[in-house]
N, C-alpha and C positions, 0 to 999 in steps of 0.2 A: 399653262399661262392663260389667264383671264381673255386676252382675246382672241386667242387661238380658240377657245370654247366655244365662244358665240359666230366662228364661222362655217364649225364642224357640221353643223344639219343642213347650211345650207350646200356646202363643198359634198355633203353625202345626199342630195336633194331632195330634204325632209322640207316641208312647208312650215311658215309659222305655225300655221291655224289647221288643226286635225278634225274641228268640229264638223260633226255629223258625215261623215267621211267614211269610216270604220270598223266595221260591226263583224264580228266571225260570231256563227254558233257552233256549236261542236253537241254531235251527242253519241256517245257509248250504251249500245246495247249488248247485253253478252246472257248468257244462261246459267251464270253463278248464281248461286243461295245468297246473297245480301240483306242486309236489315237495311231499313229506311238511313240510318247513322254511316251505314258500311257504301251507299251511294254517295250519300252527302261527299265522302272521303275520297271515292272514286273520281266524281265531278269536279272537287276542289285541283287534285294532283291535275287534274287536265287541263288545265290552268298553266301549269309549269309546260306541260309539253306547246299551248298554245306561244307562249313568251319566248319558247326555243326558236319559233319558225316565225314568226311576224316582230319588227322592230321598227318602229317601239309598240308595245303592246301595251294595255291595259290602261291606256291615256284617260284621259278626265269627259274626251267626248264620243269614245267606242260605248259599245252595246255589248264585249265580248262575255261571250255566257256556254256555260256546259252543261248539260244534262247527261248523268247515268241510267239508264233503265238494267232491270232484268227478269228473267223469266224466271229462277229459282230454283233450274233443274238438276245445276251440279254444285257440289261442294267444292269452294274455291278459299283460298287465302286475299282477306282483302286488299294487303299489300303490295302484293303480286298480280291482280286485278288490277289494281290501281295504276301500278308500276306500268304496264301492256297499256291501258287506257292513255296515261301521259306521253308512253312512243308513239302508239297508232296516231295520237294529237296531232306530233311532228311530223310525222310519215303524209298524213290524209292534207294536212295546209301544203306540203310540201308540192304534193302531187296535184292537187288542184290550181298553187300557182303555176305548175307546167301546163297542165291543161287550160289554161282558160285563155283566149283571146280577143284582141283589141276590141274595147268596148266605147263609144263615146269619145273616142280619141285619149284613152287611158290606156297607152299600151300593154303588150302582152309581155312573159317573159324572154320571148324571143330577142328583144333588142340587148339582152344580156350576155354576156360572149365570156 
């Protein structure tokens, strides 16, 4: 129902206005053989693991961005690289919103039970 919609962000208390609010970076470093195309793929999927842990993600006024790096030492499947890079995404937002506390009166996640 149409206005049951527009009361749902604030009943979950999202704000109107996300601007400049938002920014995650994420970077995956690993020692697989990759080609320049096989990070681009890497960094993309971590994308998906970031959208898993932050809601809403990917909004019109975040900054969110991934970088892949690697060293080149072992032979890896880029899928399966990729696939590791997208969990460790959710895992690493995961654990840093347990770690992190009250900032500026932006609480921690501690008020969440």
């Amino acid at each position: 129902h149409p206005s049951i919609r527009s009361h749902i962000p604030q009943a979950m208390g999202i704000r109107e206005s996300f601007e400049g609010t938002n920014t995650t970076l994420m970077i995956c470093a690993c020692n697989a053989h990759l080609s320049k195309t096989d990070l681009y793929k890497v960094a993309e999927r971590m994308h998906n693991g970031m959208a898993r842990a932050i809601m809403p993600a990917h909004t019109s006024w975040d900054g969110d961005v991934t970088f892949a790096l690697s060293s080149g030492t072992v032979s890896a499947d880029v899928d399966t690289v990729a696939h590791l890079a997208s969990l460790m995404t959710t895992q690493a937002i995961q654990r840093a919103v347990r770690a992190a506390k009250e900032l500026h009166g932006c609480p921690d996640a501690s008020i969440i039970h």
